[in-house]
Structures are given as structure tokens and as C-alpha cells.
C-alpha positions in Angstrom: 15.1 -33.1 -21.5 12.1 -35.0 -23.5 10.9 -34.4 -26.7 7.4 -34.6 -27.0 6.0 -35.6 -30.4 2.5 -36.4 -31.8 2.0 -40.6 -31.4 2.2 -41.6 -34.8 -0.5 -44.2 -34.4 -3.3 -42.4 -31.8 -1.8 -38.7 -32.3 -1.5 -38.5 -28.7 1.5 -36.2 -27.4 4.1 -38.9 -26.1 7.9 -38.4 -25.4 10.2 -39.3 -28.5 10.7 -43.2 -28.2 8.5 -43.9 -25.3 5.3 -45.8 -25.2 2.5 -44.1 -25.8 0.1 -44.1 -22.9 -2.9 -43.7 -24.8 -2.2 -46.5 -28.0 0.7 -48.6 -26.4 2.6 -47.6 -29.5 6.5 -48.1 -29.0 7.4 -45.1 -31.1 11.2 -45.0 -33.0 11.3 -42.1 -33.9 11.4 -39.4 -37.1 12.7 -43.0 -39.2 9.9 -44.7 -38.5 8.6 -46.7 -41.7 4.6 -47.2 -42.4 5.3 -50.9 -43.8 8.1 -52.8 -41.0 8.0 -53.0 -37.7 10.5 -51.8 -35.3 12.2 -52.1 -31.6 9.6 -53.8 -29.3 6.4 -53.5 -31.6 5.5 -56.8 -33.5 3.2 -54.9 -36.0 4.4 -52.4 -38.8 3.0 -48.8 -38.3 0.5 -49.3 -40.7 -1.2 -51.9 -39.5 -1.0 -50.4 -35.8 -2.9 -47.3 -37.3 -5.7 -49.9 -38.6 -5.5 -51.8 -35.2 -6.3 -48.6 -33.3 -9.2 -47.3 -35.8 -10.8 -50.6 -35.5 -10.6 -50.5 -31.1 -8.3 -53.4 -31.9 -5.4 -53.6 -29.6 -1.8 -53.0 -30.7 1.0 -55.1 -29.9 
């Protein structure tokens, strides 16, 4: 069974610790930090959120 959550970066619905179809977001989960990146994603959440408010991409 998935988990659907809200992306944190695009607030798409995405399943817990996929990929977000919409953003490209890697999400880690409910210990995910604003400032350091995790798993795949080379940028922190924060600056994803900027990324994606800009039309920037997000890696």
C-alpha cells in the first residue's frame, strides 16, 4: 500500500518517497529538513521550493 502525501516542493499528491511527477522532487519523507539535502536530490528543500517558483528546474 502507498501513502500518498502533498509534494513538499510543488504540493502535488505524490506517493511517500517517490519522485514527484509534477516537480521531480525525490521526497524523504515526514524528516525532511528545509536547509540539507537528502537521498538522490543535490539541492536542500528550500532551495527546490525557490527553483520551482522561479520555473527553474530542480535537481
Amino acid at each position: 500500500m502507498n501513502l500518498k502525501i502533498k509534494c513538499p516542493v510543488c504540493g502535488e499528491s505524490v506517493d511517500k518517497f517517490d519522485i514527484c511527477d509534477n516537480c521531480g522532487w525525490q521526497n524523504s519523507g515526514p524528516d525532511e529538513k528545509e536547509t540539507d539535502p537528502k537521498g538522490p536530490n543535490k539541492m536542500s528543500l528550500n532551495e527546490a521550493k525557490i527553483a520551482y517558483n522561479e520555473g527553474k528546474e530542480i535537481n
